[in-house]
N, C-alpha and C positions, 0 to 999 in steps of 0.2 A: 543333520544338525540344522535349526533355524538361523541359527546365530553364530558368526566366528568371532570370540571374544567377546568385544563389545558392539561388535557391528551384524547388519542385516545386510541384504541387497532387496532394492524395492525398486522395481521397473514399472513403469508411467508409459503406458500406451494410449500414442490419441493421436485421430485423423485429424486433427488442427492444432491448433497452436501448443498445446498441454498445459495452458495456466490455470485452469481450472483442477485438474488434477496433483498440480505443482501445487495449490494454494490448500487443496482439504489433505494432500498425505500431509502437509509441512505442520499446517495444525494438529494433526493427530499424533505424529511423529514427535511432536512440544511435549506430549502428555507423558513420553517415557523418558527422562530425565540420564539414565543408566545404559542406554543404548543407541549407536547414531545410524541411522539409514548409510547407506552406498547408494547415491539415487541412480540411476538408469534410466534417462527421458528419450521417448521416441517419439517426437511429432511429426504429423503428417503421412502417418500410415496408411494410405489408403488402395494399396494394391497386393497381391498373394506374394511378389516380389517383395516387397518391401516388409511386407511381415515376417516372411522367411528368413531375413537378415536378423530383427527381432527374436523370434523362437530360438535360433543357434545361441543368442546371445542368453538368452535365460537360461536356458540349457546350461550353458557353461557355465552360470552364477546362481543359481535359487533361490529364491526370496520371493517375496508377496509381489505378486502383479496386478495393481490397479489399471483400468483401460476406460477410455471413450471412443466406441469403437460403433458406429451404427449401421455400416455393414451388415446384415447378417452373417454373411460368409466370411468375412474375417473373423466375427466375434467366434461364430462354433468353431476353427477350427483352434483358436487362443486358448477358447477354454478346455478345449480336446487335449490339449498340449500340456497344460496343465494338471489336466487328472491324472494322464501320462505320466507325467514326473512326479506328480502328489504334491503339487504346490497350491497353495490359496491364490483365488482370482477372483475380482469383481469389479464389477462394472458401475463408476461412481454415479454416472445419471441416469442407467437403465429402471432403477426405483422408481426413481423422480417421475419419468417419464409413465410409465407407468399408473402413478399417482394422478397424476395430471390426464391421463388418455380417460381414464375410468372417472373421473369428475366430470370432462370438459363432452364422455362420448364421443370424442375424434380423433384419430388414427393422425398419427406425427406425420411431419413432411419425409422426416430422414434427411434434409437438405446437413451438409456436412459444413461445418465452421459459418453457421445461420447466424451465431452472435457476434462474427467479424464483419456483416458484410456492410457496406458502402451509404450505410441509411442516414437521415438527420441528426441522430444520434452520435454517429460515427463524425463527423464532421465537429460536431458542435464541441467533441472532446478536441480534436485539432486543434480547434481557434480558442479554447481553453489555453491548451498549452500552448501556443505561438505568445497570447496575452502575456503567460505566466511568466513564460522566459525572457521576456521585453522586459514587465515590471517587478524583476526580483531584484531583492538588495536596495531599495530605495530608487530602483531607475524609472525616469517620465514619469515622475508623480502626478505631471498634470493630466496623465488619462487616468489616476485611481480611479475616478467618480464612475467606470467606466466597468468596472471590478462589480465580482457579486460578494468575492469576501477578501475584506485586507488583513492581515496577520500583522500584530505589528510585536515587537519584544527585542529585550537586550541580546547578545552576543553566544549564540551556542541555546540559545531553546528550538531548536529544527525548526524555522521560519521556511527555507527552501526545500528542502524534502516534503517537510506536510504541503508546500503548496502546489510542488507537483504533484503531489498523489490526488490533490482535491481537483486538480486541471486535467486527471485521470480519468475522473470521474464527470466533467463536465462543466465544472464549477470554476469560471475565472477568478485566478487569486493573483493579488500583489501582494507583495509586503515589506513591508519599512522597519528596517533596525533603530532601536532606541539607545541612542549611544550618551553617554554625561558628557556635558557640558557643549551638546549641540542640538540645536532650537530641532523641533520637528517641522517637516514641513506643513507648511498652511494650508494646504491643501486639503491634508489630513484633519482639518479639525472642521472643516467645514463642510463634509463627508454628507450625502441624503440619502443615496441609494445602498451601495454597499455595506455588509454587516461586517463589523473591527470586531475580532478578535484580540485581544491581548494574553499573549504568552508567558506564563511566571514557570517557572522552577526554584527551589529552593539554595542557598549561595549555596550550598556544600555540594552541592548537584554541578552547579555550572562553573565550583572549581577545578574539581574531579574532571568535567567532559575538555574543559578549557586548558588543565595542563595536560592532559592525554593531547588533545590538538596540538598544543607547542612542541612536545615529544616528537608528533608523527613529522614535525616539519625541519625537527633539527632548532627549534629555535628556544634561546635561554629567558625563563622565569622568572629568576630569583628580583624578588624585591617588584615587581611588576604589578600595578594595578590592575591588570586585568585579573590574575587571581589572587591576587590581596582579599583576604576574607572580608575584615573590614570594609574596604573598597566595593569588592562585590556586594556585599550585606546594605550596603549604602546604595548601590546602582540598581538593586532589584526594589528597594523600598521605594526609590524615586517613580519608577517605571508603574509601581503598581496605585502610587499617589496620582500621577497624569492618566491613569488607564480608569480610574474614580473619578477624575475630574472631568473625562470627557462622555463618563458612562460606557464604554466601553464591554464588552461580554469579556470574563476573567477566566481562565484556563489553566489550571497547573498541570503541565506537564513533567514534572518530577521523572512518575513511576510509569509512563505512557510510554509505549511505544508509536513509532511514526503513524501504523494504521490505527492504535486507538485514539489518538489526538486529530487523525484526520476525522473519524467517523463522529467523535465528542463535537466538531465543528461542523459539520453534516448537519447533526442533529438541531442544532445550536440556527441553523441558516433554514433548515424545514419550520423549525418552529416561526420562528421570524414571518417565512412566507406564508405558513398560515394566518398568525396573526392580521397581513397585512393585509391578504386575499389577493381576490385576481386585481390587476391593474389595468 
């Protein structure tokens, strides 16, 4: 049987970290609504010992086994193991690779976890995030100018989630809460380098997310401006009248999840730098 009930078993084989494999079954696994993965991650497989432990383990569960596996000899005896038991197996970047050898006419390195290693790149995500974690929530505003993008928005539009995910990716972000009836900082409006984003979602959005928040912490609502419709209704118009008056880039993250709100600003900060050209 593929499936027990509503569930599968899908084991994630990879000589490094497995995020890349975490990240294409997880989207694909979105698209079947009516059935949930049992995931099974093994990273860092890179010896006959250590995949031995792997094979028993599928053995005893069956389900689809995705792998980044560049070994040769691990991968044949994975997929040997496989045919063996009659289960599906494939290898997410052996294609790729592939694609890429027969364009480029060059034979890969095989170096294992090549895209974790210790290059300018890698570094430049660190001092991203060191940046991001200093200036979230309004803190040391006077290094914003300092930032490649500040996020700025009322209470509950993921200002700090989107702004690690973008210091993920290399991209220093602040960002500052827009709260009623407190001045923003000055700083903020006198902004040259960095691109502002402004964060909207619509009040029924961020009453919804705001009394789930009060729920998760034990704490009582009733009569409370923070999700007062009207209230809110009033604190988002305000937010998106100052986010006009400073020009500001506009964002509704509503219906966004944290990675399409990150990449919608991605997009949003390439374009910019093209515009601006090199410096």
């Amino acid at each position: 049987m593929p499936t027990t009930g509503n569930y599968f078993h899908l084991h994630m084989v990879s000589d490094s970290t497995g995020e890349t494999l975490i990240t294409v079954a997880r989207a694909v696994a979105a698209q079947y609504a009516n059935v949930t993965p049992v995931e099974h991650v093994y990273p860092l497989v890179r010896s006959q010992k250590q995949l031995d432990r792997v094979l028993t383990e599928i053995e005893e569960a069956p389900g689809i086994v995705l792998f980044t596996l560049l070994e040769e000899g691990l991968v044949g005896r994975l997929e040997d193991k496989c045919k063996e038991i009659n289960i599906p197996s494939l290898s997410i970047i052996g294609p790729v690779m592939q694609l890429f050898q027969a364009y480029l006419g060059a034979p890969t390195t095989g170096r294992v976890g090549a895209q974790h290693t210790l290059n300018a790149d890698y570094f430049k995500r660190i001092d991203a995030l060191n940046y991001t974690m200093m200036h979230d929530d309004g803190q040391h505003v006077e290094g914003l100018e300092e930032a490649d993008v500040v996020l700025v928005g009322v209470s509950r539009t993921s200002k700090t989630p989107t702004s690690i995910y973008l210091a993920n990716r290399g991209i220093r972000t602040a960002n500052v809460p827009l709260v009623p009836g407190v001045p923003i900082p000055p700083q903020l409006e006198t902004l040259k380098k960095p691109l502002v984003v402004s964060l909207h979602a619509t009040p029924e959005r961020l009453i919804q997310i705001r009394q789930n928040r009060l729920l998760s912490i034990g704490a009582h609502s009733a009569n409370d401006i923070y999700t007062d419709k009207e209230s809110v209704t009033d604190e988002v118009a305000a937010a998106r009248r100052l986010s006009a008056r400073h020009g500001w880039a506009l964002l509704d993250v509503t219906r966004r999840s944290i990675e399409e709100t990150a990449a919608a600003v991605i997009k949003l900060y390439a374009d910019r730098q093209r515009q601006r050209g090199p410096e």
